[in-house]
NUZALO-707122 format. One record per atom (N, C-alpha, C): x, y, z; atom name; residue number from 1. Coordinates in steps of 0.1 Angstrom, whole numbers, plus 5000, padded with zeros to 4 digits. Atoms other than C-alpha are relative to their C-alpha. Example, Ala and Ser with C-alpha at 12.3 -4.5 7.8 and 13.67 -1.06 7.14 Angstrom:
% residues 2
> u,v,w,atom,seq
> 5009,4988,5000,N,1
> 5123,4955,5078,CA,1
> 5009,5012,5000,C,1
> 4991,4989,5000,N,2
> 5137,4989,5071,CA,2
> 4992,5011,5008,C,2
END
This chain:
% residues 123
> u,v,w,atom,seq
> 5009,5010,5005,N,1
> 5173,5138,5159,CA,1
> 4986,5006,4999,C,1
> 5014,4994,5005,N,2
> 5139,5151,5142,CA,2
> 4991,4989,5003,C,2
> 5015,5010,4998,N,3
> 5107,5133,5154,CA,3
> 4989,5007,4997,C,3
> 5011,4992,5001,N,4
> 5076,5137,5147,CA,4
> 4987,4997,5004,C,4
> 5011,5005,4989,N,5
> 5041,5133,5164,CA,5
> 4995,4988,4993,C,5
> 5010,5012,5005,N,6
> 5020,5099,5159,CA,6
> 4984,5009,5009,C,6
> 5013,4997,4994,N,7
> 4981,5111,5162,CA,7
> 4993,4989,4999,C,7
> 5009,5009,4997,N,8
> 4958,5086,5175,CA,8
> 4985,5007,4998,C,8
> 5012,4993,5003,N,9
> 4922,5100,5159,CA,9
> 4992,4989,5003,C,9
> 5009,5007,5000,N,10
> 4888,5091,5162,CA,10
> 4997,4991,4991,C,10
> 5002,5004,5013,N,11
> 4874,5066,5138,CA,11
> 4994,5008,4991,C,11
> 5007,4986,5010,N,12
> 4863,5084,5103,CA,12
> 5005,4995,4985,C,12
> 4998,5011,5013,N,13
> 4858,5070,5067,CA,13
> 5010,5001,4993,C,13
> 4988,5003,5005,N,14
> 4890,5060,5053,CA,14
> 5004,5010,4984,C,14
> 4993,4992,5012,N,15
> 4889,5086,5023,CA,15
> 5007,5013,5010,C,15
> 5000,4985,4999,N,16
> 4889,5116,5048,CA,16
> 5015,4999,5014,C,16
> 4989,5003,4993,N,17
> 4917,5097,5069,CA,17
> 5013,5000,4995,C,17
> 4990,5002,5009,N,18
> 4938,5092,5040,CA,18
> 5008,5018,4998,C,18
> 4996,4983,5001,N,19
> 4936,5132,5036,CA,19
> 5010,5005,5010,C,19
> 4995,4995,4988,N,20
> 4950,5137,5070,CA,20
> 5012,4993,4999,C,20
> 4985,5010,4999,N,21
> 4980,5113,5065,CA,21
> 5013,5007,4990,C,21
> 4987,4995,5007,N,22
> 5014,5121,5054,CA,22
> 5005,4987,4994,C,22
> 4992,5015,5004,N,23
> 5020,5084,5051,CA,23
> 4989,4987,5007,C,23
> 5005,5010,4994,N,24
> 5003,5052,5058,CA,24
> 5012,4985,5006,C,24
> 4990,5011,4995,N,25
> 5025,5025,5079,CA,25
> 4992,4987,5003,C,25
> 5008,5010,5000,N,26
> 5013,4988,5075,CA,26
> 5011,4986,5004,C,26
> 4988,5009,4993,N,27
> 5039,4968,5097,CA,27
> 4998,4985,5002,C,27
> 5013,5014,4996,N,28
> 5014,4931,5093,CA,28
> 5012,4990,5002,C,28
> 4988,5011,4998,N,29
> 5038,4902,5104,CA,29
> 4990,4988,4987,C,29
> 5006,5007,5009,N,30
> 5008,4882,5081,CA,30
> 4989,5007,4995,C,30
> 5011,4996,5010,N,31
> 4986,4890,5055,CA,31
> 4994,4992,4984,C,31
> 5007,5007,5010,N,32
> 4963,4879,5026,CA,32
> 5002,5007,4991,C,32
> 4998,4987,5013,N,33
> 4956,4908,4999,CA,33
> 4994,5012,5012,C,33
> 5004,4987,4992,N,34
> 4951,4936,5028,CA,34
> 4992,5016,4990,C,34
> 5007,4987,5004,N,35
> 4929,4962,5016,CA,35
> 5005,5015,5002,C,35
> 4995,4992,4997,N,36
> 4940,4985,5034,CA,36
> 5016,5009,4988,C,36
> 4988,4993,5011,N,37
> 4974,4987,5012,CA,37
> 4993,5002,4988,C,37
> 5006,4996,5013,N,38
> 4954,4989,4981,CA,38
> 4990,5013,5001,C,38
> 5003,4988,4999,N,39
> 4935,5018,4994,CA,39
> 5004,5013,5003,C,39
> 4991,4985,5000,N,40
> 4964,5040,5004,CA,40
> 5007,5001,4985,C,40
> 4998,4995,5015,N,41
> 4979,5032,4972,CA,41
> 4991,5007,4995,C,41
> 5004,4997,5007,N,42
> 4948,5041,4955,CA,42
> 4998,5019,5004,C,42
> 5009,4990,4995,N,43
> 4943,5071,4974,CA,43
> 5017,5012,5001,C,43
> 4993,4996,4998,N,44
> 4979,5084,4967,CA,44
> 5010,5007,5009,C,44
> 4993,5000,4984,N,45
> 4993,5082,5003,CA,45
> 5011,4993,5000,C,45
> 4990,5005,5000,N,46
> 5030,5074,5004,CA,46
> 4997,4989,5011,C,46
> 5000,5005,4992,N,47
> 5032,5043,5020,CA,47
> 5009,4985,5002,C,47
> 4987,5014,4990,N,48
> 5057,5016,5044,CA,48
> 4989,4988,4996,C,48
> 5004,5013,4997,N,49
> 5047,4983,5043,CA,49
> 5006,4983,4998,C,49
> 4992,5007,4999,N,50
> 5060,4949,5048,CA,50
> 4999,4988,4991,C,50
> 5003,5008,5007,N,51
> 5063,4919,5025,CA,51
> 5000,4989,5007,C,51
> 5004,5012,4995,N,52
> 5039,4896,5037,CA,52
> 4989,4995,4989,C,52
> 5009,5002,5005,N,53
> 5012,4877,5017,CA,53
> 4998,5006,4989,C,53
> 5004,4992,5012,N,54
> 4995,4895,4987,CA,54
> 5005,5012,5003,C,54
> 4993,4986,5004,N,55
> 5017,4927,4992,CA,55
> 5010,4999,4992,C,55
> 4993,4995,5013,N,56
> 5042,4923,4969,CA,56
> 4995,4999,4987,C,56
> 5010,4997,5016,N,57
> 5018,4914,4941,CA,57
> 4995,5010,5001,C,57
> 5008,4984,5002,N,58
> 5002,4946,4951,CA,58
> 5010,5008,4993,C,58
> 4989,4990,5002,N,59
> 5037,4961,4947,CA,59
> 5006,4996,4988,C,59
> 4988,5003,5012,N,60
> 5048,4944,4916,CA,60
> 5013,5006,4996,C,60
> 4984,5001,5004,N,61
> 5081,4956,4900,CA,61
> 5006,5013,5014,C,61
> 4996,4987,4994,N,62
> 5080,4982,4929,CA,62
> 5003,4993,5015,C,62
> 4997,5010,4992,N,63
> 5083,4953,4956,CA,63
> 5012,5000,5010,C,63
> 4991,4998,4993,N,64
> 5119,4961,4964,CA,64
> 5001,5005,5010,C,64
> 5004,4985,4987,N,65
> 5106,4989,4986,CA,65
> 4995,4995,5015,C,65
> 5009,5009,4985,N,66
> 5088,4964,5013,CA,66
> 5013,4996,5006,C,66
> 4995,5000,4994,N,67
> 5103,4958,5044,CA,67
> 4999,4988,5003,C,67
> 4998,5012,4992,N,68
> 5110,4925,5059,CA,68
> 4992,5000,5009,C,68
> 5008,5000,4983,N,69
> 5085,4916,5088,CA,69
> 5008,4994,5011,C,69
> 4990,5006,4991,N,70
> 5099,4917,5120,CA,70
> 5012,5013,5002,C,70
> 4993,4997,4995,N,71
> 5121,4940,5111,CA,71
> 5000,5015,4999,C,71
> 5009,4985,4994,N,72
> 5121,4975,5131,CA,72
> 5012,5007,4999,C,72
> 4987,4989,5004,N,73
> 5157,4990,5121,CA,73
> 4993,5004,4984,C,73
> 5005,5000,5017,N,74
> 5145,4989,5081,CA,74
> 4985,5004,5003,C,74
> 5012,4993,5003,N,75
> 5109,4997,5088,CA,75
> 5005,5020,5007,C,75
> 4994,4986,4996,N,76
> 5126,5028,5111,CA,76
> 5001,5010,4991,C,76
> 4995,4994,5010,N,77
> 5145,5039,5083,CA,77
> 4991,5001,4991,C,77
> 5010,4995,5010,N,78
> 5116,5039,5057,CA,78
> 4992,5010,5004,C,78
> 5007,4993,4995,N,79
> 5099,5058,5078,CA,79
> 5005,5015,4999,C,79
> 4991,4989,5003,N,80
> 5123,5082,5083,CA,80
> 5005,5007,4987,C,80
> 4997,4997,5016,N,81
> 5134,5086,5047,CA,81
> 4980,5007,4998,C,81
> 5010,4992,5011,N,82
> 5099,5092,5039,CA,82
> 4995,5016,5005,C,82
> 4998,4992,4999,N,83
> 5094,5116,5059,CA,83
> 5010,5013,5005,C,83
> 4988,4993,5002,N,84
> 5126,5136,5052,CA,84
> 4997,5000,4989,C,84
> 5001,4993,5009,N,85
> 5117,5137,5024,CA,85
> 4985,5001,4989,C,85
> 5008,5001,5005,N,86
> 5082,5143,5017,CA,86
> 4991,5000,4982,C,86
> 4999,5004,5009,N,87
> 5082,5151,4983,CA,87
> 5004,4985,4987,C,87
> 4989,5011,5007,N,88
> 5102,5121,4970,CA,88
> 4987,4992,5000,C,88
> 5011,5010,4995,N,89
> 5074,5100,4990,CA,89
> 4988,5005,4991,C,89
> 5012,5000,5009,N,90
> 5048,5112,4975,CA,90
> 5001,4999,4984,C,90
> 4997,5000,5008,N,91
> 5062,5111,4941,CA,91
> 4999,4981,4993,C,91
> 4999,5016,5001,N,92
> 5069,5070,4945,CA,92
> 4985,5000,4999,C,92
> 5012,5005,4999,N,93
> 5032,5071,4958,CA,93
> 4993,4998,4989,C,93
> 5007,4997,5017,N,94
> 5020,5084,4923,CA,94
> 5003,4994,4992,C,94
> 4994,5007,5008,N,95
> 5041,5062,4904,CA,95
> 4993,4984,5004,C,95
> 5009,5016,4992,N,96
> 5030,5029,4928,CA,96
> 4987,5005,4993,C,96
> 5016,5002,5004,N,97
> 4995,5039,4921,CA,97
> 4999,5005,4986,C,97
> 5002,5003,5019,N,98
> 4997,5042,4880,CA,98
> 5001,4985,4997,C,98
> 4996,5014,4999,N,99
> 5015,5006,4885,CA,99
> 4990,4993,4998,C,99
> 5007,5006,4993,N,100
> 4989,4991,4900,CA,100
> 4983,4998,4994,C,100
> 5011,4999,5003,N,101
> 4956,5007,4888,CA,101
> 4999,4988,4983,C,101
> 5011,5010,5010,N,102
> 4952,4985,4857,CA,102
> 5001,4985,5002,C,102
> 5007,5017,4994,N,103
> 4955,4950,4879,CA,103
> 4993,5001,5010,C,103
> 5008,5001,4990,N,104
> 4939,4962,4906,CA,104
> 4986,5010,4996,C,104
> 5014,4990,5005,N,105
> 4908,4987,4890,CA,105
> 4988,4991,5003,C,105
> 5013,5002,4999,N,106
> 4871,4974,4897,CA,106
> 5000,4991,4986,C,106
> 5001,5007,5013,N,107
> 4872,4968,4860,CA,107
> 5006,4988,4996,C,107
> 4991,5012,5003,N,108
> 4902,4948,4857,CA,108
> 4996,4989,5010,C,108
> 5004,5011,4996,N,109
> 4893,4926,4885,CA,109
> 4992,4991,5002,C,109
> 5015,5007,5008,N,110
> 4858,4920,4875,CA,110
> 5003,4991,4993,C,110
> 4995,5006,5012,N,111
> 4874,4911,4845,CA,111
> 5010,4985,4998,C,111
> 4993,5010,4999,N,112
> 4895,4886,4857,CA,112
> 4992,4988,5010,C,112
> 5014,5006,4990,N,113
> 4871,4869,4883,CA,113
> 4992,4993,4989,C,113
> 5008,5010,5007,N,114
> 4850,4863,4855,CA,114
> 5007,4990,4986,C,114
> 4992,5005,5008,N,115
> 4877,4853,4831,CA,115
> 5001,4985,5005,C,115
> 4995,5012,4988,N,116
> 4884,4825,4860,CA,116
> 4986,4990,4998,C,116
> 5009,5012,4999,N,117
> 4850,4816,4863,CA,117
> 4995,4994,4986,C,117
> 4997,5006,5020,N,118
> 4845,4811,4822,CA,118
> 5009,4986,5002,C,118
> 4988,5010,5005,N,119
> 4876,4787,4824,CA,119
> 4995,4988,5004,C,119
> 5004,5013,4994,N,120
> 4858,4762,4850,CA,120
> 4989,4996,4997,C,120
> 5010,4999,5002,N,121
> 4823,4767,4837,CA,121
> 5001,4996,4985,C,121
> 5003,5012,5011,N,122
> 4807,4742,4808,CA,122
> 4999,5009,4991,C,122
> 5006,4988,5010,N,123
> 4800,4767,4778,CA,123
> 4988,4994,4996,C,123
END
């Protein structure tokens, strides 16, 4: 059985964290729209995470891939699959983050924000 180390680092701003990662694991039993997952996506970091809250809208048609909360045989195995097979993982990662970038971009959600507020607002 292949293991591999978990490193517990200092704090350090989340681009130069991302660098150091092989993978991001985001095991949340609840969540809203977690940032966090939208920043390893963006930041092309293969990554686990569980369908809770605004994660599978983050994950749209790619959704299948989220884990159940709760459950630690199925998050195991994602883990493992991904890294066994590092390539692969990072491959998905690149594809999740093209998905994604034109509902979740600065632009696009400016863009929608103010779409929203337009709709309720008297002209």
């Amino acid at each position: 059985e292949r293991r591999l180390p978990v490193v517990f680092r200092d704090p350090m701003p989340a681009r130069q964290a991302f660098a150091l990662a092989r993978a991001v694991v985001v095991p949340s039993r609840a969540e809203s729209m977690p940032y966090i997952v939208l920043e390893a996506i963006a930041a092309g970091v293969p990554l686990i995470a569980t369908r809770v809250g605004g994660v599978p809208e983050i994950f749209g048609s790619e959704s299948g891939r989220l884990v159940a909360p709760g459950n630690v045989e199925r998050l195991a195995n994602a883990m493992t699959a991904t890294a066994a097979s590092p390539a692969d993982a990072r491959y998905a990662a690149g594809r999740l983050r093209e998905t994604i970038r034109a509902r979740f971009s600065v632009d696009a959600m400016a863009a929608a924000i103010e779409g929203a507020y337009r709709q309720v607002t008297p002209h």
